[in-house]
C-alpha positions as CSV (number, residue, x, y, z in Angstrom):
1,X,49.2,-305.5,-157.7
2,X,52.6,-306.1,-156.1
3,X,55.5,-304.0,-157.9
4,X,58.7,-305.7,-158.4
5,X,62.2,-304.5,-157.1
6,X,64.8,-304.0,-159.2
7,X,66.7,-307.5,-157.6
8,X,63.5,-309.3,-157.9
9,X,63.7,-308.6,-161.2
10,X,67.3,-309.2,-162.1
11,X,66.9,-312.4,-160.0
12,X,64.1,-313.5,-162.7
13,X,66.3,-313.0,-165.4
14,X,68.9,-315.0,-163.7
15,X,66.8,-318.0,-163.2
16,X,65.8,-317.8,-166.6
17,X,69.2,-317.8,-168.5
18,X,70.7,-320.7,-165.9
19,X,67.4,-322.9,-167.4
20,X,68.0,-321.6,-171.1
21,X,72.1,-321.8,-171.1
22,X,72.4,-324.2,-168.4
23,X,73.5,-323.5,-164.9
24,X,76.7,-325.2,-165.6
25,X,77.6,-323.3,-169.0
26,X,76.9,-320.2,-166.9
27,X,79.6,-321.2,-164.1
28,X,82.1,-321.4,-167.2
29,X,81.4,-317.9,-168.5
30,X,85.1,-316.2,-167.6
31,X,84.3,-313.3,-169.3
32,X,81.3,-311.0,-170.3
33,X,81.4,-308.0,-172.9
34,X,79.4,-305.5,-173.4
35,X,79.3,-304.3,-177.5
36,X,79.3,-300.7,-178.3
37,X,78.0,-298.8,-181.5
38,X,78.7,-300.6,-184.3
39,X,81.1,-303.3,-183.0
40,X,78.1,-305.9,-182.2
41,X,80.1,-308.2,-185.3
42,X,82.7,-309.4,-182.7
43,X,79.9,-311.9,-181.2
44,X,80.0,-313.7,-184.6
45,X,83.8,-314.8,-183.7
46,X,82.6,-316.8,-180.8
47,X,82.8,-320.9,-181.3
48,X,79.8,-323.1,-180.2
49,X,77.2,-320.0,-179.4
50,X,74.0,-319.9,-178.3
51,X,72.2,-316.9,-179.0
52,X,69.2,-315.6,-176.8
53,X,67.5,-312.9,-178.0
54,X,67.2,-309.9,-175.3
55,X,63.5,-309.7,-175.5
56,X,63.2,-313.1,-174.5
57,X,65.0,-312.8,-171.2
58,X,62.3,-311.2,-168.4
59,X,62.5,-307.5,-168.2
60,X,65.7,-307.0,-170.3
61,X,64.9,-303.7,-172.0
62,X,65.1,-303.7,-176.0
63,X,67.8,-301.7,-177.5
64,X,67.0,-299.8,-180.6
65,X,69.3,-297.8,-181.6
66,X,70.8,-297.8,-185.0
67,X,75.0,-300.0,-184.9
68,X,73.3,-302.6,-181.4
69,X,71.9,-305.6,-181.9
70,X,69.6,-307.4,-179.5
71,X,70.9,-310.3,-178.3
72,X,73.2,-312.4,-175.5
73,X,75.7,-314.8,-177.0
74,X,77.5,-317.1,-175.2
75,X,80.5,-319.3,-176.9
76,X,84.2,-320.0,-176.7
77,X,87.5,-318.0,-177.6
78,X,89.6,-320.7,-177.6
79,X,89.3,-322.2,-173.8
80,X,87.8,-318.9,-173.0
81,X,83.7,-318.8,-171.9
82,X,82.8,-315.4,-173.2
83,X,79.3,-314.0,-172.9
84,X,78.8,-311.0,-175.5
85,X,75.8,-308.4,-174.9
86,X,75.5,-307.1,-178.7
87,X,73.8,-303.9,-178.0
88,X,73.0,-301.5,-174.6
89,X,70.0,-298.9,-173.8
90,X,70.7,-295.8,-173.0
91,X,69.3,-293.3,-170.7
92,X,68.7,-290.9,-173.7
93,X,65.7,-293.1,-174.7
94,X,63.9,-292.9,-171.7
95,X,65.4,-295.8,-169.8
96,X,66.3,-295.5,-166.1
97,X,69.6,-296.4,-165.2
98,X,68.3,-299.3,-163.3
99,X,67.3,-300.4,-166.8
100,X,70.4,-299.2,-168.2
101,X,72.2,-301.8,-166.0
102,X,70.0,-304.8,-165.7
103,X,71.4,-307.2,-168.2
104,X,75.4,-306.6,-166.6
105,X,73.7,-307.3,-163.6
106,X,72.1,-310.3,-164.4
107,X,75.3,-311.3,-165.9
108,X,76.9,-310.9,-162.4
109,X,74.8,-312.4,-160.4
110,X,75.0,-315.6,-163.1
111,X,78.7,-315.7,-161.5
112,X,80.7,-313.5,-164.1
113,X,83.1,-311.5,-162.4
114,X,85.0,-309.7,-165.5
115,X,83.5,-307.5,-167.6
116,X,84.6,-305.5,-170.9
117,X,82.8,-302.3,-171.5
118,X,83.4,-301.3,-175.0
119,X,82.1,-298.2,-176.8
120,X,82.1,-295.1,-179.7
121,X,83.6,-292.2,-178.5
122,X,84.5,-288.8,-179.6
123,X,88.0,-288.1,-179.2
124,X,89.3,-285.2,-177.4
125,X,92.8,-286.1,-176.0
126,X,95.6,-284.5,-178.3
127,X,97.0,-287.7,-179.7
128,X,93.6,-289.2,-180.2
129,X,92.6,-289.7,-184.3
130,X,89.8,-291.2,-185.4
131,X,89.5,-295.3,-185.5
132,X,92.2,-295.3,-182.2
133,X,91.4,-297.7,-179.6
134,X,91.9,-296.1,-176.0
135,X,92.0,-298.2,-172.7
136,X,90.1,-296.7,-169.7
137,X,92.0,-295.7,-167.2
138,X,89.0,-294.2,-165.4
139,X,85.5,-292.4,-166.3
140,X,83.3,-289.0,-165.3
141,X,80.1,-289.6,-165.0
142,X,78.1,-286.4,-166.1
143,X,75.3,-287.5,-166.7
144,X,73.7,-286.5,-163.5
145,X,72.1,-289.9,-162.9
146,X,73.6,-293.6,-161.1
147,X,72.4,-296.7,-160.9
148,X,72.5,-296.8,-157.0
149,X,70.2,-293.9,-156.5
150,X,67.1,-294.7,-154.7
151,X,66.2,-298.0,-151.9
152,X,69.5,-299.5,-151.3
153,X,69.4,-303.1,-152.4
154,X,71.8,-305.3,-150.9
155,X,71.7,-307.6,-153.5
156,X,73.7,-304.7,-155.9
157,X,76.7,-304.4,-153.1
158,X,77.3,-301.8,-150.5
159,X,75.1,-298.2,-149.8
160,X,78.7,-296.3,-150.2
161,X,80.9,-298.2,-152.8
162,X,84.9,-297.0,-153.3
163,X,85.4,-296.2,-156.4
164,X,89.2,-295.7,-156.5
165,X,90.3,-298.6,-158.7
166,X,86.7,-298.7,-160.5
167,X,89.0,-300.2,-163.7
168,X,91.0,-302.9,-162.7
169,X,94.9,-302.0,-163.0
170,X,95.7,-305.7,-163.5
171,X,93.1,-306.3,-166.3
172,X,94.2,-302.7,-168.1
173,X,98.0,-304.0,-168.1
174,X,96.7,-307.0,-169.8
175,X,94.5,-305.5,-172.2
176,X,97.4,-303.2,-173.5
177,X,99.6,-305.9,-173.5
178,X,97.4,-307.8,-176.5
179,X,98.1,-304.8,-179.1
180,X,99.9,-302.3,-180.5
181,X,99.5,-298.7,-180.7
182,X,96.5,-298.5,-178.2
183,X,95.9,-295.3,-176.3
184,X,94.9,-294.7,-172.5
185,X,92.7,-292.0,-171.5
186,X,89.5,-291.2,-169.3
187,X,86.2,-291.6,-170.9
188,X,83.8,-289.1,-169.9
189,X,79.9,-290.4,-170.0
190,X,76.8,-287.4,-170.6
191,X,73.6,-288.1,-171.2
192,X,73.1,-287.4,-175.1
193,X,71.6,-288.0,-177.4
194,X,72.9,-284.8,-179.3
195,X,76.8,-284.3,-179.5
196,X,78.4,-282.0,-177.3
197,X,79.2,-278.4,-178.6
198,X,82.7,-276.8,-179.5
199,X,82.0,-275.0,-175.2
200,X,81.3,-278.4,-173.8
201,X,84.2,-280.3,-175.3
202,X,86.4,-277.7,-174.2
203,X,85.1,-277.8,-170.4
204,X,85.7,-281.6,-170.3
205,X,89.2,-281.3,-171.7
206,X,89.7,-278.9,-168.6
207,X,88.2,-281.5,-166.7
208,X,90.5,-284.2,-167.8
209,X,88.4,-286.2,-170.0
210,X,90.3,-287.7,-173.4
211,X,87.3,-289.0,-175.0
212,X,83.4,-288.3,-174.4
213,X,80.5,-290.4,-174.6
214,X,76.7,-291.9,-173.9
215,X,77.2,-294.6,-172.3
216,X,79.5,-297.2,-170.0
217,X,79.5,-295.2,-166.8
218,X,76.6,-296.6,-165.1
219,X,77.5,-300.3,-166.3
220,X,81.0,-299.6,-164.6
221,X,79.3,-298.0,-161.7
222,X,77.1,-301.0,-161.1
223,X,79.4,-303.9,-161.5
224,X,82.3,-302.4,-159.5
225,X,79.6,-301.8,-157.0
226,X,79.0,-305.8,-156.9
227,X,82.4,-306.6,-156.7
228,X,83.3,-307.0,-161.2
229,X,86.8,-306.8,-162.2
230,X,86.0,-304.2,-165.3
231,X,88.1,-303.3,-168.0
232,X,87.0,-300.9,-170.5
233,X,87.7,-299.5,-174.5
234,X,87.1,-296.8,-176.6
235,X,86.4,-296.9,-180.5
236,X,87.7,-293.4,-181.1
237,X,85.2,-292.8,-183.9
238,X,85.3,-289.5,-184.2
239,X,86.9,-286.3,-183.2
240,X,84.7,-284.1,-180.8
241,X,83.1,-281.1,-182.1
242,X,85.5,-278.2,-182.0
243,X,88.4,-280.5,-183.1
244,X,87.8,-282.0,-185.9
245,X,86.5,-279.8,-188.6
246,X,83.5,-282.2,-190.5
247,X,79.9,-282.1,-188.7
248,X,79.2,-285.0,-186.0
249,X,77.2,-287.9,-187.5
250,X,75.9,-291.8,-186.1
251,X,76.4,-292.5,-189.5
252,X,80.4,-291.8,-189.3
253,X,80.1,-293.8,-185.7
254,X,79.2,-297.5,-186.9
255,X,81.5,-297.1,-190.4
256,X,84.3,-296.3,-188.1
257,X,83.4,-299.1,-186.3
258,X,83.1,-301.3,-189.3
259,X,86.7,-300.3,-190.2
260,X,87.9,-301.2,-186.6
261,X,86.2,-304.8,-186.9
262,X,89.2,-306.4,-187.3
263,X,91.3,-304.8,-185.1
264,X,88.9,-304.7,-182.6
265,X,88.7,-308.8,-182.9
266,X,92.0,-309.4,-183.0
267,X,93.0,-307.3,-179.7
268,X,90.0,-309.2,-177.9
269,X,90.6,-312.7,-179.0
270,X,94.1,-312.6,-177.6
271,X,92.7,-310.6,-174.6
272,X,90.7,-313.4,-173.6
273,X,93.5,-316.3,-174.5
274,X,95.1,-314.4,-171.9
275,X,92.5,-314.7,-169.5
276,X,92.4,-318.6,-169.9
């Protein structure tokens, strides 16, 4: 039995959603999202969707954590195409990173070259506060792990890929320009799944890192490797441990990002009129 690559693979997937969405609504897409803990409710806002379940595309892993949903939606802001994954996989359940990365991939290779990586972080930067939305100015990936580790695969860009403007300048300016009060900061990713302790947030504030989390690193790794414009944001859902004073819970994660719904809509509706 013949073993797949990771491109065969992603390539299956892409052949399936051209058939299910059609090719052409797939060459409209001007924008694809990626939907962190407990902000899957933006997808809902999209006009004329279609909604394709992820374990009905070939080889897109399941997610199943508690705050994702399961599913690729594709509909309009306004003139806008946007395609909205409504939940991720993390390496903390077992998944590789090439897993990690397979559905952003697929959207890529569909022909969508801008990305939004959204996601619930702790906050560690001084003028961070809980439900604060922070633009990524950059990430650390600590997690030990990348998505181009192992047979280089042309198909996924170049062996040694520059990372020096990983999140696009132009798309940040833009992004900050469609609210108020948002923050900046570098997002550092670790593995998980427990939350770091009082020690570890204080090594990654030495390190630079405003806000800390489990995930986004190898989705912006990938798709910067392939040539995405990425822009990414942080639900500040919480304050890292060591700062705040109440114990670390999922449960405070999602109702955090319940109570950011709106805003959250709100700044990436008029992010992607913008784009039109």
């Amino acid at each position: 039995m013949t073993t797949q690559t990771e491109s065969q693979r992603v390539e299956a997937a892409v052949a399936y959603l051209q058939q299910r969405l059609s090719a052409a609504r797939c060459q409209q897409i001007g924008l694809a999202m990626v939907l962190g803990s407990g902000l899957k409710g933006f997808a809902a806002e999209l006009h004329d969707s279609v909604s394709v379940p992820f374990a009905e595309i070939p080889g897109w892993p399941t997610p199943k954590v508690e705050g994702h949903g399961g599913a690729l939606v594709v509909g309009r802001v306004d003139r806008t195409v946007v395609a909205c994954l409504t939940g991720r996989v993390h390496l903390y359940e077992g998944w590789s990173p090439a897993c990690v990365t397979r559905a952003v991939r697929t959207l890529r290779l569909l022909g969508v070259s801008q990305f939004l990586l959204t996601n619930a972080a702790g906050g560690i930067g001084e003028d961070l506060s809980a439900g604060d939305l922070m633009v990524l100015t950059d990430h650390l990936n600590l997690t030990g792990q990348s998505p181009l580790i192992g047979p280089h695969e042309a198909l996924f860009g170049p062996r040694f890929p520059d990372q020096s403007k990983l999140y696009d300048p132009q798309l940040r300016s833009l992004l900050l320009a469609c609210g108020s009060g948002l923050q900046q900061g570098v997002y550092a990713g670790l593995l998980g799944p427990s939350y770091e302790t009082p020690s570890e947030v204080r090594m990654l504030k030495v390190l630079g890192a405003d806000a800390v989390g489990m995930s986004t690193v190898h989705e912006a790794i990938a798709l910067n490797a392939m040539g995405a414009r990425i822009c990414g944001l942080s639900l500040i859902s919480n304050l890292a441990a060591g700062i705040g004073e109440q114990p670390l819970n999922h449960q405070e994660v999602m109702e955090e990002g319940r109570k950011a719904s709106v805003m959250l809509t709100a700044l990436v509706a008029e992010f992607c009129r913008r784009l039109a």
